[in-house]
C-alpha positions as CSV (number, residue, x, y, z in Angstrom):
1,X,0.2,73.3,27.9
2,X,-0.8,74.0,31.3
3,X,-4.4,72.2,32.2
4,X,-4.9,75.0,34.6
5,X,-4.6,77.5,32.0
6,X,-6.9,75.8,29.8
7,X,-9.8,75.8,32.2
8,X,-9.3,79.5,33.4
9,X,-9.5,80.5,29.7
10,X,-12.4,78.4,28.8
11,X,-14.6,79.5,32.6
12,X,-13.9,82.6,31.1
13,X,-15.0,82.4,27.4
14,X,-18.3,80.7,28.5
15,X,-19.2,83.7,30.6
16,X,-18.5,86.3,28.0
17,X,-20.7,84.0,25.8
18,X,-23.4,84.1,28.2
19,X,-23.9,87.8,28.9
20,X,-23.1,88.8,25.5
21,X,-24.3,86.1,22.9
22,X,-27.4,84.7,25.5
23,X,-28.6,88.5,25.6
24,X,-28.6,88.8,22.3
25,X,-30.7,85.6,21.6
26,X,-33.3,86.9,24.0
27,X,-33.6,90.4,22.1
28,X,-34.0,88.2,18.7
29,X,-36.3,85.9,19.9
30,X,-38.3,88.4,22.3
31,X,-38.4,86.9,25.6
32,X,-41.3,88.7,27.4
33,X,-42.7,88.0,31.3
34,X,-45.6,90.2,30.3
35,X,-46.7,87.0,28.2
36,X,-48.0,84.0,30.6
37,X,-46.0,80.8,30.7
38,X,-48.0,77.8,29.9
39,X,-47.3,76.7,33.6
40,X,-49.9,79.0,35.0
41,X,-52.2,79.4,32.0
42,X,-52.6,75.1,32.0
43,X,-51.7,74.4,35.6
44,X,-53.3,71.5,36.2
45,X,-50.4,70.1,39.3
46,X,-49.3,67.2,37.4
47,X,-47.5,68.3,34.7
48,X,-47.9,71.8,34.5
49,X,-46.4,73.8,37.2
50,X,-44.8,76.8,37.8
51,X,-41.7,76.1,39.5
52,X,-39.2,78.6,41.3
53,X,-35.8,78.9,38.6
54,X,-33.2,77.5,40.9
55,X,-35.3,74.3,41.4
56,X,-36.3,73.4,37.5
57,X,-32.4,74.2,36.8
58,X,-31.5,71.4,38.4
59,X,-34.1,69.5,37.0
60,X,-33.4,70.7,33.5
61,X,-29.5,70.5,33.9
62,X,-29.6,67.0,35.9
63,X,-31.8,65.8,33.1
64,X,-29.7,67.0,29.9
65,X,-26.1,66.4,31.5
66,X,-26.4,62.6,32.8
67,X,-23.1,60.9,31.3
68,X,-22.8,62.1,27.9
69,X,-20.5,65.5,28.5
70,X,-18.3,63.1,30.0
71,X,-18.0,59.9,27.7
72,X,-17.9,61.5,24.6
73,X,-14.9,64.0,25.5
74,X,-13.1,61.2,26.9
75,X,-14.2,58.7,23.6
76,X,-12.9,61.8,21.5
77,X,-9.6,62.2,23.0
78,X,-8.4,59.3,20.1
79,X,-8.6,62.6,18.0
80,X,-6.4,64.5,20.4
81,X,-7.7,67.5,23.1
82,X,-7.6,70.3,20.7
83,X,-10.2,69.1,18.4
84,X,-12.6,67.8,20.9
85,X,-12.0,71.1,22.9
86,X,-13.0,73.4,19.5
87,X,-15.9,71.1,18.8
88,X,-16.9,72.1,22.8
89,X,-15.8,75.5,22.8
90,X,-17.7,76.1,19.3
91,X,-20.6,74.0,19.3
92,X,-21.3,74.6,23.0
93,X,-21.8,78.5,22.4
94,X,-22.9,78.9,19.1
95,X,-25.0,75.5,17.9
96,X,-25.6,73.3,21.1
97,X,-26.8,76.1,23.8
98,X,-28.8,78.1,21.3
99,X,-30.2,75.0,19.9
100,X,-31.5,74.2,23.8
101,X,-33.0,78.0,24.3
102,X,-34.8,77.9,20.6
103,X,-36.2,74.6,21.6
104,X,-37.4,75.6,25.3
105,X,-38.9,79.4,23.8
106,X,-40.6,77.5,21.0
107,X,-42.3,75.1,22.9
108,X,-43.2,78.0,26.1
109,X,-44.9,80.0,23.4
110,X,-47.0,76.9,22.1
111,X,-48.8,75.9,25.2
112,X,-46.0,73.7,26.3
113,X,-46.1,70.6,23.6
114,X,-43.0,69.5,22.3
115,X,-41.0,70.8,19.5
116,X,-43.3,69.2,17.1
117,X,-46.2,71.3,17.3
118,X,-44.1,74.0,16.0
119,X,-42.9,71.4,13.6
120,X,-46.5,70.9,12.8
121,X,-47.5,74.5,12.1
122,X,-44.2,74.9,10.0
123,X,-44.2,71.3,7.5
124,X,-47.9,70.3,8.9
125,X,-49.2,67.4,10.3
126,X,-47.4,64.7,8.1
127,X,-44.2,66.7,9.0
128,X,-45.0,67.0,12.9
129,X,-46.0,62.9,12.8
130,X,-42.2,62.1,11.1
131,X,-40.5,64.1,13.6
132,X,-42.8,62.4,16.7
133,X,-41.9,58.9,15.3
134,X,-38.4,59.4,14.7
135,X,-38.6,61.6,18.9
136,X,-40.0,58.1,19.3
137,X,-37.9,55.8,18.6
138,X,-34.9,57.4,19.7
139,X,-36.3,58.1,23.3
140,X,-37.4,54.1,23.8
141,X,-33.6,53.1,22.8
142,X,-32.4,55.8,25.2
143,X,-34.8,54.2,28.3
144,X,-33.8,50.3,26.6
145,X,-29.8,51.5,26.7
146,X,-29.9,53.6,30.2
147,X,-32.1,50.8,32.2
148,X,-29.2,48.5,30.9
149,X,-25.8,50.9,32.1
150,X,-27.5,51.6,35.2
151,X,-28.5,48.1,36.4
152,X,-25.3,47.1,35.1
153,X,-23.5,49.9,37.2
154,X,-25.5,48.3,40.3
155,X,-24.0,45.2,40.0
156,X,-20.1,46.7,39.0
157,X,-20.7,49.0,42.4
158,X,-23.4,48.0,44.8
159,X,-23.2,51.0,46.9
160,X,-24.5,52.7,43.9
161,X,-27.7,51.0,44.1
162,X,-27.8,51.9,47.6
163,X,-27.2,55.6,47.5
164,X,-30.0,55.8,43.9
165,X,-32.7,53.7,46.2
166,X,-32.2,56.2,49.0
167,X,-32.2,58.7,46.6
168,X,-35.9,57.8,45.4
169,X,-37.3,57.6,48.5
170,X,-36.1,60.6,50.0
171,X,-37.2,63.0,46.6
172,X,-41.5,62.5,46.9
173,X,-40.4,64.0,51.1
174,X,-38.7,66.9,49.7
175,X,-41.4,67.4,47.4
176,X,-43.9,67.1,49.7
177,X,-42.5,69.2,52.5
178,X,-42.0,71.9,49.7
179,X,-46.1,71.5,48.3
180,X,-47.4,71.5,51.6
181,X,-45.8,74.4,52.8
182,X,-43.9,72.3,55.6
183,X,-41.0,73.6,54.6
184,X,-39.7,76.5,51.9
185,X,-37.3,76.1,49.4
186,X,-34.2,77.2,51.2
187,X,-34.8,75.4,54.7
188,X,-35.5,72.3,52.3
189,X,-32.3,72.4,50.5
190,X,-30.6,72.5,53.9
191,X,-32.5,69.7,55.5
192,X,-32.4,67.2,52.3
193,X,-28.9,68.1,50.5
194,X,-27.0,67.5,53.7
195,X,-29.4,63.6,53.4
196,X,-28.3,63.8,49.9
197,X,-25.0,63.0,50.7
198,X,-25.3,61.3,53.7
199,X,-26.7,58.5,51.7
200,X,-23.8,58.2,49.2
201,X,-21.9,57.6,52.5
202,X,-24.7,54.7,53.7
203,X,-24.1,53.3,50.1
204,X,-20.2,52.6,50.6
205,X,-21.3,51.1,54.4
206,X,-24.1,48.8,53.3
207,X,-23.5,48.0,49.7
208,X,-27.2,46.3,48.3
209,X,-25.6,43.3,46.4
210,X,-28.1,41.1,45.0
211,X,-26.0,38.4,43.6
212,X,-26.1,35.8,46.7
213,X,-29.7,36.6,47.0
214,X,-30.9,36.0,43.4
215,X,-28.2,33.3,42.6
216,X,-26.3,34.7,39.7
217,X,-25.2,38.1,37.6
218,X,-27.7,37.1,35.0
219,X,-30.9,37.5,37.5
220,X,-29.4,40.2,39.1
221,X,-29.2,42.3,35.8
222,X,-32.5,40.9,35.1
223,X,-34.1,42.5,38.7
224,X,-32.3,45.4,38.5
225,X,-33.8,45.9,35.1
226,X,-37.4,45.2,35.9
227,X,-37.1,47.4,39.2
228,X,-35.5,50.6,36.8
229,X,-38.9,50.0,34.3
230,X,-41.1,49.8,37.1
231,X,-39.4,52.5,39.1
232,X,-39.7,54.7,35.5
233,X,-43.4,54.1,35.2
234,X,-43.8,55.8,38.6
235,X,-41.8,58.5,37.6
236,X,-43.8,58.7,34.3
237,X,-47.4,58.9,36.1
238,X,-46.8,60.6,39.4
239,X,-47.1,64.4,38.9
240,X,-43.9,66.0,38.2
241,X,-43.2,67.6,41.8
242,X,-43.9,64.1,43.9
243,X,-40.6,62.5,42.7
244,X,-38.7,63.5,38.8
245,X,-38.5,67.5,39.9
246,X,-37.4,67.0,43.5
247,X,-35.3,64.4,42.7
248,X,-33.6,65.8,40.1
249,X,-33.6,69.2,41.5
250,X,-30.9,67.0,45.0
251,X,-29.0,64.9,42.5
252,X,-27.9,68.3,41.0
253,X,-25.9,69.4,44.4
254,X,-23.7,66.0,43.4
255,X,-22.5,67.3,40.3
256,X,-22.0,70.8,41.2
257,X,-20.0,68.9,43.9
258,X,-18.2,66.7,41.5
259,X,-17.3,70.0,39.3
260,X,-16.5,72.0,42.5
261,X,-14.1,69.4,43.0
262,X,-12.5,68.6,39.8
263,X,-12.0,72.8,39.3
264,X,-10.2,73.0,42.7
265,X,-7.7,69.8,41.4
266,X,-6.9,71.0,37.9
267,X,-6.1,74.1,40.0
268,X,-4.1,73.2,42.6
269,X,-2.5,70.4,40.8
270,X,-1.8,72.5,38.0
271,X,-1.3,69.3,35.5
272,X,0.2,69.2,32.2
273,X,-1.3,68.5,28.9
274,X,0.5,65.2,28.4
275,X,-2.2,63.8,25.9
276,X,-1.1,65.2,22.8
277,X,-3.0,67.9,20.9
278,X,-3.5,65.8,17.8
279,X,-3.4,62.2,17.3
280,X,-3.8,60.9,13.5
281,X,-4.6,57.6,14.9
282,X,-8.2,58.2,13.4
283,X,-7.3,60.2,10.4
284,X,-9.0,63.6,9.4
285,X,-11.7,62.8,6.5
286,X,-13.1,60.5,7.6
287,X,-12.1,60.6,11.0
288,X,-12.6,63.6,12.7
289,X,-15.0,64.7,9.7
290,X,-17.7,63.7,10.8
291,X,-16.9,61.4,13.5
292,X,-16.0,63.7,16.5
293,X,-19.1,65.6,16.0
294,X,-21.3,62.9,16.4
295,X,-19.2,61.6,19.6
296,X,-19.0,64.6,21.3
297,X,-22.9,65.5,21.8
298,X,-24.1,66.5,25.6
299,X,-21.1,68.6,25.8
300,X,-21.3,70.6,22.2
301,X,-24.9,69.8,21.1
302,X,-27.6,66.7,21.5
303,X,-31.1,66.7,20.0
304,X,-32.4,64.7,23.4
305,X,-32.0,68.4,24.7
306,X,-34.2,69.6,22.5
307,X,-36.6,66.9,24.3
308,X,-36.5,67.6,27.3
309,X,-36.6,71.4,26.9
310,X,-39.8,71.4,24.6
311,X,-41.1,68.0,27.3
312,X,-40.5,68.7,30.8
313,X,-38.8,72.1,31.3
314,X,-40.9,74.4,29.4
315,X,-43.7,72.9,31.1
316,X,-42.7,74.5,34.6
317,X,-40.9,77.8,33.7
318,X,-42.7,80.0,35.7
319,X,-41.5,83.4,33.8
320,X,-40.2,83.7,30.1
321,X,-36.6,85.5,31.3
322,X,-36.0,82.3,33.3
323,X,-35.2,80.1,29.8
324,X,-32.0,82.0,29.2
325,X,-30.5,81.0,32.2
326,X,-31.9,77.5,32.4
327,X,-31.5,76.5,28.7
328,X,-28.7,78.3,27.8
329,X,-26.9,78.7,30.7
330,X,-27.6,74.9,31.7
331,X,-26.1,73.9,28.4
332,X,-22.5,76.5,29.1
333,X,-22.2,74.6,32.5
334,X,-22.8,71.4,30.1
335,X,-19.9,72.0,28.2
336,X,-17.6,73.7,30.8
337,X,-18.3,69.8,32.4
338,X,-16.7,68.6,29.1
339,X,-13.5,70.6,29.2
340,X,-13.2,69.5,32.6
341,X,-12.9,65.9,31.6
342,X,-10.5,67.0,28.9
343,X,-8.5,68.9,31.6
344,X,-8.7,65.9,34.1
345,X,-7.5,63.0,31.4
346,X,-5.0,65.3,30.2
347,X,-1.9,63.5,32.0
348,X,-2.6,60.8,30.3
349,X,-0.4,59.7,27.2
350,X,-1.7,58.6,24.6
351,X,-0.7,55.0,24.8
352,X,-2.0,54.8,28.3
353,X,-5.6,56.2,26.9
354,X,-5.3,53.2,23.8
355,X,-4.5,50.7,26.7
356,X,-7.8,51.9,28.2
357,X,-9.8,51.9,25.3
358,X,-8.1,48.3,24.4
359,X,-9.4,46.9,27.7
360,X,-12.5,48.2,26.9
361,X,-12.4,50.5,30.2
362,X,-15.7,52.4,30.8
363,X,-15.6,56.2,30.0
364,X,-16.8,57.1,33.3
365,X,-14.1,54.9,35.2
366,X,-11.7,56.5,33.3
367,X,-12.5,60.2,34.2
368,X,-13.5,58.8,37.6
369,X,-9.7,57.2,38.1
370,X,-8.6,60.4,36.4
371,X,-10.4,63.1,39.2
372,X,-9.3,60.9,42.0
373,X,-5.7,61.4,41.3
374,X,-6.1,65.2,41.0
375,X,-8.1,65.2,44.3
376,X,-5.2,63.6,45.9
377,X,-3.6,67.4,45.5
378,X,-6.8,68.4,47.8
379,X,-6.2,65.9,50.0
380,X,-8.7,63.5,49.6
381,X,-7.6,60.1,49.3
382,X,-8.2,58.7,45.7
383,X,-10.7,55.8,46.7
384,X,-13.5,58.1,48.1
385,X,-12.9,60.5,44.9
386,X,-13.3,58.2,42.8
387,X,-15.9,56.4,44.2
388,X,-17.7,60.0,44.8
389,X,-17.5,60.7,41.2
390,X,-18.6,57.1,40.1
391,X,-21.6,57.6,42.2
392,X,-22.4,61.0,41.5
393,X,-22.0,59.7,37.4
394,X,-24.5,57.0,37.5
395,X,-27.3,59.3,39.1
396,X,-27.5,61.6,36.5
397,X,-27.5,58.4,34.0
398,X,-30.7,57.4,36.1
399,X,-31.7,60.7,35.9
400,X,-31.9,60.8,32.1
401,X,-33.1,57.3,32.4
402,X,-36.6,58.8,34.3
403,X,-36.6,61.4,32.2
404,X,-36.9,59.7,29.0
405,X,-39.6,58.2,29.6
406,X,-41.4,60.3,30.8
407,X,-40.4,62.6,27.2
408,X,-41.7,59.5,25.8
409,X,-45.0,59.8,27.1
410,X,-45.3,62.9,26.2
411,X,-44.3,62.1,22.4
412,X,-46.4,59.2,22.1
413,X,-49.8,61.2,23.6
414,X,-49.2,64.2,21.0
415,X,-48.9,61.4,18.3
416,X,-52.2,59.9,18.5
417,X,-53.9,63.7,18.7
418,X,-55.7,64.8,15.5
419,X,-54.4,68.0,13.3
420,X,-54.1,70.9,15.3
421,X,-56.4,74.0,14.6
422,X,-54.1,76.9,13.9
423,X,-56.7,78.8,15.4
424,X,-57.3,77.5,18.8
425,X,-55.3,78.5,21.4
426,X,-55.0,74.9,23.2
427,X,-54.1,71.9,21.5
428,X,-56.7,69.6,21.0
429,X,-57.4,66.8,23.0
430,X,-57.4,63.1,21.8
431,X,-60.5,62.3,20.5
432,X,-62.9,59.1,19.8
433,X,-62.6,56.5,22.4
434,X,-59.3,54.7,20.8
435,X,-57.2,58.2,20.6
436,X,-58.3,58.3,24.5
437,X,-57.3,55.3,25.7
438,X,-54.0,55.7,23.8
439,X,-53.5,58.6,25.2
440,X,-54.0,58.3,28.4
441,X,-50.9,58.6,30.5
442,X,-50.8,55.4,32.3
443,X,-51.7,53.6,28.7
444,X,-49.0,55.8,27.1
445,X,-45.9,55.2,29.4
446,X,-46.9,51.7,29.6
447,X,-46.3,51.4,25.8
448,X,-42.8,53.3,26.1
449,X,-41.9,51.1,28.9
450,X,-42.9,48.1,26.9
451,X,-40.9,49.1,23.9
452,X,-37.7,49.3,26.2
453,X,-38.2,46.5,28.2
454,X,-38.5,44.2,24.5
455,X,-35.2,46.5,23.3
456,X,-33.6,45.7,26.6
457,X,-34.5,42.2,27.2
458,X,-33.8,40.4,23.3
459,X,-30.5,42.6,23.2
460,X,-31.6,44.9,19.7
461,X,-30.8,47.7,22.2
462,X,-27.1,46.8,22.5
463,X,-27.1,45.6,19.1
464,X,-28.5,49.6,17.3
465,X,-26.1,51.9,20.1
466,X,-24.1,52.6,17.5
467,X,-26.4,54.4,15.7
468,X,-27.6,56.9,19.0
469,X,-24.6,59.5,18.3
470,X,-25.7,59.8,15.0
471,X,-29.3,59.7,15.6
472,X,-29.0,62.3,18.2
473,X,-27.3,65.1,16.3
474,X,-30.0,64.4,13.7
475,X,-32.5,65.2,15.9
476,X,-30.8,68.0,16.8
477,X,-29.9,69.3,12.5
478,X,-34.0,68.7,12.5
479,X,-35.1,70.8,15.3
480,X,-32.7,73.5,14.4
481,X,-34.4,73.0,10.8
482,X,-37.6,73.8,12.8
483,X,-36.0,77.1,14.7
484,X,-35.2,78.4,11.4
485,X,-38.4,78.1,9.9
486,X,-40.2,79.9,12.8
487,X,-37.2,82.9,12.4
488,X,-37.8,83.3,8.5
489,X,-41.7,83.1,9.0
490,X,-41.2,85.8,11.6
491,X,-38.7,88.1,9.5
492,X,-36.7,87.8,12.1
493,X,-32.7,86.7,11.4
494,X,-32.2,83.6,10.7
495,X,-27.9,83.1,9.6
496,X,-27.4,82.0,13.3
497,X,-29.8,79.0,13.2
498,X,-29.6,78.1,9.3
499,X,-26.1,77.7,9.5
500,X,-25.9,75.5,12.5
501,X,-28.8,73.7,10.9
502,X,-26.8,72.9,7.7
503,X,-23.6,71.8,9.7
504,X,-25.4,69.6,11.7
505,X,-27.5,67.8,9.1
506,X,-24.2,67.4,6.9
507,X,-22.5,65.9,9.7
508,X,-25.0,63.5,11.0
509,X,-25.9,62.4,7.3
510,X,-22.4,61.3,6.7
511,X,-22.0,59.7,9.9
512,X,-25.0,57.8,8.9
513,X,-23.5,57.0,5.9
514,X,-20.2,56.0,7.1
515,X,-22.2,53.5,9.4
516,X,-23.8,51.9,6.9
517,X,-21.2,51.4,5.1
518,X,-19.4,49.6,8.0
519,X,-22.2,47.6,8.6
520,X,-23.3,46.5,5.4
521,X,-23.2,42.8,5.5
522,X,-22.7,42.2,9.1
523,X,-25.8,43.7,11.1
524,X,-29.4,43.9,8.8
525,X,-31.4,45.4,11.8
526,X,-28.5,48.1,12.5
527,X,-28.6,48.8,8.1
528,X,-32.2,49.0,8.1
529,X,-32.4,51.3,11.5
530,X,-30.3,54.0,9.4
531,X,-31.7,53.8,6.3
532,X,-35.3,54.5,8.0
533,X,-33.4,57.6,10.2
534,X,-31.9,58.8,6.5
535,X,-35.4,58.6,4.7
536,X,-37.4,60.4,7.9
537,X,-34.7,63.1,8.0
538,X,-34.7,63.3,4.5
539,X,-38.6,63.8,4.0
540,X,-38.6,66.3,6.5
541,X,-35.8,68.5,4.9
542,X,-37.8,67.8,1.4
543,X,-41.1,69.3,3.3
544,X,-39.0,71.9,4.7
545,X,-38.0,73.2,1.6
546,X,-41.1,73.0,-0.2
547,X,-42.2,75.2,2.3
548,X,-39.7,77.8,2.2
549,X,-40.2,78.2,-1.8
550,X,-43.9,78.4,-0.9
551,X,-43.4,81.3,1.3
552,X,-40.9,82.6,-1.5
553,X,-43.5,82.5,-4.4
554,X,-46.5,84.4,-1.8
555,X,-43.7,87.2,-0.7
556,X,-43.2,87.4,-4.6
């Protein structure tokens, strides 16, 4: 099959899904700009404010894409393209975008918080405080793991750390400029982009290698880590529009760049599907039941989304008819990302791939190699490709890296506040002097930075990764479990979330399962880590349907 083919087909199927299936979940759900967003109505200029559409898209997409649409599919392709292009093509439409716009509406028509407030007012407070802890634990092993890949990715590709420093110093400019009225959006754009990339090119000239200055890898890794944690706890603290929103809103011209450029090589180069459709190297049950659901996540579905939709975004939509494209139309771009990487590893034979995976080549390398030989049809020799591509990759991992903790704070604040009032309009604030110093927001990124930091520095990080994929569709089974209860307590239809629901928590369940059983005997923290995942999930499906008979027996 023709690569070429395969991407027209799938641009187009994503756009039809858009229109058609987007408009209909704003008609169900009842997107309204009549109603004010929670970034006027609590605009307080740190972490609520309105923000133009353009500018949190990139924010939002930058912070939900980082490198997971791109080392799953390529992690997957032991299972062959077809099934990890159904699981995209499916999931991306029908589970993983809606799941991202329930999330994001949810949390703009409840002031903001996170998903668990509505989780809250659906299993109540001892539901809302599960979800938080298992949101919790899941963001400080996603700040533990990406301080680790991307200080690791500074050492493998020193230019890297060049172009992300420049990076952070030029985003609190841009955002001032933009605050100040110095200079509007557009002339701001064309000032800082063109700096964007300019930098990426002063990263390739003066490469910031650390290991002659700090005498060995092992201190190098060890600076690069404490610079990320301290460089997160600015990005935690500042307000939202000095440095995570501007920055994230530039680093998303380098992946619309990257796409831009693998779309023009799949279609000039026209290559052909030499990875074969199916492999049974991995077998079907168990294989790719439930495995590939569970490794293909950013570009199909991924409960961090739900995160940073209900943390960060839905704290700066400016007008209710901007979630559909942001949310859902962030997440289509997501997964048209992932059949890209199909497309681009798709000379690739199958033996070549297990060499790969054998050596124990890194994802991104992989697809990076893989898009500089189809640029070579544009033109552009392979080495600055692929070194564009590696660069442009292990922003958005510091991207999500920033923006996890800063989710984290967010989590950990709405953990220490009492039960919510159904009555009041705003949540409560902490109260009683130990609620207020835990949740202040220096005191609370602190903590999350301090959990990461012990993850990252004893190694239980590297030790529980295998249990992220899992984890993260859980989430994701557990907010749709949320979604769902808001639809039936609203009589509104519910098939399109329940079902998705169901899927999800069966797959991730199993996964979990299957893990355990691997592990049993070899890693005690990694057996204990999924038995405490099954029980929270578990408890919060038991209060979930204890509620839904409830509602039953009043209707009755």
């Amino acid at each position: 099959m023709n690569a070429a083919m395969l991407m027209l087909s799938s641009i187009v199927y994503f756009a039809l899904a858009y229109v058609f299936y987007g408009n209909y979940l704003k008609r169900v759900f009842g997107v309204d700009d009549k109603r004010p967003c929670p970034s006027k109505e609590f605009a307080d200029g740190a972490d609520y404010v309105a923000t133009p559409a353009q500018v949190l898209f990139g924010h939002h997409f930058a912070s939900i894409a980082g490198a997971g649409p791109i080392v799953g599919p390529i992690l997957a392709a032991k299972f062959g393209w077809l099934p990890a292009l159904l699981w995209v093509c499916i999931g991306c439409v029908f589970v993983g975008a809606m799941h991202d716009f329930a999330a994001l509406f949810l949390s703009v028509r409840n002031q903001g918080r996170s998903i668990a407030y509505v989780v809250e007012k659906e299993l109540g407070y001892i539901g809302r405080q599960l979800f938080l802890f298992f949101c919790f634990a899941m963001l400080v092993l996603v700040v533990a793991i990406f301080a680790i890949l991307v200080a690791d990715s500074f050492m493998a590709v020193p230019a890297v750390a060049t172009s992300s420093m420049l990076f952070i110093f030029m985003a609190p400019m841009f955002g001032i400029a933009l605050d100040r009225k110095i200079l509007n959006l557009a002339e701001g754009t064309l000032v800082f982009v063109p700096l964007l990339f300019l930098s990426v090119w002063i990263g390739t000239v003066f490469p910031l290698d650390l290991v002659s200055l700090c005498g060995g890898t092992v201190n190098v890794r060890l600076v690069w880590i404490l610079v990320l944690f301290y460089y997160c706890f600015c990005a935690s603290v500042l307000p939202v529009w000095v440095l995570l929103q501007p920055r994230d809103y530039l680093n998303s011209f380098l992946l619309y760049a990257m796409v831009a450029l693998g779309l023009l090589g799949v279609f000039v180069a026209r290559p052909t599907m030499v990875l074969p459709a199916y492999s049974g190297d991995a077998g079907f049950i168990p294989g790719i039941f439930p495995l590939l659901f569970v490794t293909v996540a950013c570009g199909a579905c991924s409960g961090f989304h739900a995160m940073v939709a209900s943390g960060t975004s839905s704290k700066q939509v400016a007008k209710e008819s901007h979630m559909l494209p942001i949310s859902y139309g962030g997440m289509l771009i997501e997964g048209l990302l992932a059949v890209l990487v199909l497309c681009s590893i798709s000379y690739f034979g199958m033996d070549q791939l297990r060499a790969m995976f054998a050596a124990q080549e890194a994802p991104q390398l992989v697809f990076a190699n893989a898009l500089g030989h189809l640029c070579e049809s544009l033109h552009i020799p392979f080495e600055i490709a692929r070194n564009f591509v590696a660069l442009a990759i292990s922003a958005f991992i510091m991207t999500s890296l920033d923006t996890a903790t800063r989710l984290g704070r967010f989590v950990w604040q709405e953990l220490v506040l009492p039960e919510q009032n159904p009555g009041e309009k705003k949540a409560t604030p902490p109260q009683g002097a130990v609620r207020n110093f835990l949740g202040n927001r220096w005191i609370a990124t602190a903590i999350i930075v301090l959990f990461a930091a012990v993850m990252a520095f004893s190694g239980s990080a590297q030790q529980i990764w295998p249990v992220f994929g899992a984890s993260n569709q859980l989430l994701a089974a557990l907010t749709l479990l949320t979604v769902t209860l808001f639809l039936y307590r609203k009589k509104k239809p519910v098939l399109f979330a329940l079902l998705p629901f169901l899927f999800m928590l069966f797959i991730s369940i199993w996964a979990l399962l299957i893990l355990l059983k691997q592990q049993w005997g070899q890693s005690t923290f990694l057996v204990l880590i999924s038995i405490v995942l099954l029980l929270l999930a578990l408890m919060l499906c038991f209060l979930g349907g204890k509620r839904l008979l409830q509602k039953n027996k009043k209707k009755s």
